[in-house]
C-alpha positions, -999 to +999 in steps of 0.1 A: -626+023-754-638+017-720-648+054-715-684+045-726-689+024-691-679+063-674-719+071-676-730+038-656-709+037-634-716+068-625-751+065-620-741+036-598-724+062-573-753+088-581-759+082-549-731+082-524-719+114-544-750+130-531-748+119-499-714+136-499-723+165-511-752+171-491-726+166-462-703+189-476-677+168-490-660+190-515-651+168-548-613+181-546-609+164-512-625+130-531-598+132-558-574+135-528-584+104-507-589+084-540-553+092-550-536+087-521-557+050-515-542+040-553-512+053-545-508+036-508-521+005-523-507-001-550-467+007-532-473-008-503-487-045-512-474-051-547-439-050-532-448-077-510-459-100-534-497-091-522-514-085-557-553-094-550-555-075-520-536-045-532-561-050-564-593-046-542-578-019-526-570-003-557-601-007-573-624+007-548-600+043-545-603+043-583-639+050-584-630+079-567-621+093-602-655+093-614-676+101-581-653+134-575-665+141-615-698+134-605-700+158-576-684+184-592-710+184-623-741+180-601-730+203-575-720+229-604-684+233-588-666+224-621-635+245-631-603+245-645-586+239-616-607+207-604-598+195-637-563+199-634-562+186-603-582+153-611-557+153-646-524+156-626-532+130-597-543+107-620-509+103-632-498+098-599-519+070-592-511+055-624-471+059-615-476+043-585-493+012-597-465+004-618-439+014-591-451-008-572-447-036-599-413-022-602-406-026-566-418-060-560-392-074-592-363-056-574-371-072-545-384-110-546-399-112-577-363-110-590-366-099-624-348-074-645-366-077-672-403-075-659-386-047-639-377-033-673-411-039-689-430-021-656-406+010-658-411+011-697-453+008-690-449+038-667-426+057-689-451+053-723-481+058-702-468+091-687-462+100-724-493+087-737-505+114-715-483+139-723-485+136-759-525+146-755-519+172-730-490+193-754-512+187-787-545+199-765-522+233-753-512+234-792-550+239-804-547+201-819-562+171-801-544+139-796-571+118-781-574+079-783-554+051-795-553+020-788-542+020-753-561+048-731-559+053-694-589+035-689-577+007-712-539+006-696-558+005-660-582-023-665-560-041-684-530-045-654-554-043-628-572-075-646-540-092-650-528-086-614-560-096-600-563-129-618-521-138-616-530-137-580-564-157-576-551-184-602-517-184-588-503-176-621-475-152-619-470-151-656-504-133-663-488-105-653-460-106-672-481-115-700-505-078-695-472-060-692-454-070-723-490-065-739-495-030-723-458-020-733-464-030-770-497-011-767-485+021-750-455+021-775-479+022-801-501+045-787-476+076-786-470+067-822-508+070-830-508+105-810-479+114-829-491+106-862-526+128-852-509+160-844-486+154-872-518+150-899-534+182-880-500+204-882-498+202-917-532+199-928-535+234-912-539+259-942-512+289-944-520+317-926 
């Protein structure tokens, strides 16, 4: 759903991605940085409770997913391998957002069952992901849903962000018994898409 903001925003860091480029940043290396920002974020202030800063933090690194796209398009290095790469770290930046979450209800947020819901988020989204990914290598697509890693990101990062400024914990409890319900339901959408394409296939 929120993949048709992808084109604004990034003519909004048109730009700095040419300013990059013209100094010889390679897009790989801004798939890198951007990944390790979310990542080092996202584990090292949600575990201490620090949810709008780590949300800022977060949120500027994750642009880095559409600038390094950028770049790679206008600079013509596009290939199979960037794309990998950009696919692969994407999960980890999404693991370690709710790992963090995880983290910080082990430790003073005291929770097993918000601990429960952010392992089951990261569990369904890595499968969301995976379901797409196996149907795409199958000659089948598996794309949408109603819970897309787009909509999965804003949605947490939102609830986070707000649960801090409002100092309302429970809006993030709230977005992740919302987001586990959605990523649940999700996978079952994939599912059902590969299994109407598998046997709508005619006999060879």
């Amino acid at each position: 759903m929120l993949e048709r903001f992808r084109q604004f925003w990034s003519n909004v860091w048109a730009p700095l991605g040419d300013l990059l480029l013209r100094l010889g940043v390679k897009p790989d290396w801004v798939t890198i940085v951007g990944t390790l920002g979310v990542s080092a974020a996202a584990l090292w202030f949600f575990p201490r409770g620090q949810f709008l800063a780590g949300v800022l933090v977060i949120v500027f690194f994750v642009f880095s997913d559409i600038l390094d796209g950028y770049m790679a398009r206008k600079s013509g290095q596009s290939s199979a391998w960037g794309a990998f790469l950009d696919s692969t770290l994407d999960r980890v930046a999404d693991a370690s957002i709710f790992a963090g979450l995880v983290l910080w209800y082990a430790g003073e947020g005291d929770s097993t069952l918000y601990l429960s819901l952010s392992l089951a988020c990261l569990f369904f989204g890595a499968l969301t992901s995976y379901a797409r990914a196996r149907a795409e290598s199958l000659g089948m697509t598996a794309k949408g849903g109603i819970a897309e890693r787009a909509d999965r990101l804003v949605a947490i990062l939102t609830a986070t962000g707000l649960a801090a400024m409002l100092d309302l914990p429970v809006l993030i409890e709230i977005g992740l018994w919302v987001l586990a319900v959605a990523s649940v339901i999700t996978v079952i959408q994939r599912m059902m898409m590969v299994h109407k394409q598998a046997f709508d296939r005619p006999e060879v």
